[in-house]
C-alpha positions, 0 to 999 in steps of 0.5 A: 154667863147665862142670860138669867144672870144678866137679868138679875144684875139689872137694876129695879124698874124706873117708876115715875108718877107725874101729873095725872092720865088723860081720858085719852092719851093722844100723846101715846100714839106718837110714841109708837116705835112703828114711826121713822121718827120714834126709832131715830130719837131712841138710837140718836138719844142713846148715842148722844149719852154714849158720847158723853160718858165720863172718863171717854170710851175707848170701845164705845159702840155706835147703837143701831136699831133692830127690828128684831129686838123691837118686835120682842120687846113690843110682845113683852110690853103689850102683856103690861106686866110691868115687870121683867120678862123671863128668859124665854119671852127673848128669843134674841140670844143675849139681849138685856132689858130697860124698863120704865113706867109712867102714870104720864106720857113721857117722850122716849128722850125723857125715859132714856135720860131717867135710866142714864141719870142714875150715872150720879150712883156710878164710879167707873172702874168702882161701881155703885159709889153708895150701898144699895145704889140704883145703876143697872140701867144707867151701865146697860145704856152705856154698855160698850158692846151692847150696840142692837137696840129695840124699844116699844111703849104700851099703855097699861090703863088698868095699871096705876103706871099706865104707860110702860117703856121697854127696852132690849139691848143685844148683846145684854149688857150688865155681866157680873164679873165686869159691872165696875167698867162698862166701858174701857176708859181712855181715849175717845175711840182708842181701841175702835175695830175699824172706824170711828163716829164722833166719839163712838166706834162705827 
């Protein structure tokens, strides 16, 4: 599957108005992921989601950082497009892309949570449970064997949706021929290739 494909099975962007953009968004600046902190509440909230899929995985990857994915995705964000980047703006082979934007400044918790909720639309081993259903961020969260992860966060103040959330995720997660099961269900860390993290394959 080309990385094109694996673009154009992700879902449309997450977009959230609420409440109203200070003159200045001293929240912003704590959301940078150049700080220890911001990168340890991004791979810690993902893998707390990954525990939690129902049915349990199988084959769950444990996410690490990338610095490599982060740099990647902080140069797509600052060009504040609010859109998804074309093949070529990922040198990393095989990264998927999040997005999420905001008129609001919302902590990184919050916008990986949006992108699980929309786990409501999703049937393991059926896929979207409506027609039309929102899901691709929610299966690229919870993609087994998408285990790198590097985010950034810009702020886009001549957009209406100023602060803009980017993820990338290596291996791109989302093929096409196994969007029904992200994951394999089954016994938490069932088929795990050496050890096991509290639910996840380490």
């Amino acid at each position: 599957m080309t990385l094109l494909a694996a673009f154009l099975v992700l879902a449309a962007v997450l977009q959230q108005t609420t409440g109203q953009v200070g003159r200045d968004p001293s929240g912003f600046a704590a959301l940078s992921t150049d700080k220890p902190d911001q990168r340890k509440e991004i791979v810690d909230k993902h893998n707390a989601l990954r525990r939690k899929v129902t049915p349990t995985a199988r084959d769950m990857l444990k996410m690490e950082w990338n610095a490599a994915a982060a740099q990647n995705a902080k140069k797509w964000a600052n060009k504040c497009t609010l859109s998804h980047s074309p093949n070529s703006a990922i040198p990393e082979p095989g990264c998927g892309e999040n997005l999420y934007m905001s008129s609001a400044v919302k902590s990184w918790s919050q916008a990986i949570q949006k992108w699980y909720d929309e786990g409501k639309n999703f049937t393991h081993g059926i896929g979207p449970n409506k027609p039309g259903a929102v899901i691709g961020h929610y299966t690229q969260v919870v993609w087994a064997k998408s285990y790198r992860i590097g985010c950034a966060v810009a702020y886009c103040p001549q957009q209406n949706y100023k602060f803009y959330y980017v993820c990338h995720y290596c291996p791109a997660g989302n093929n096409e021929d196994t969007m029904k099961t992200p994951y394999k269900s089954g016994k938490s860390c069932g088929v795990c290739p050496k050890a096991c993290d509290n639910k996840l394959c380490s």
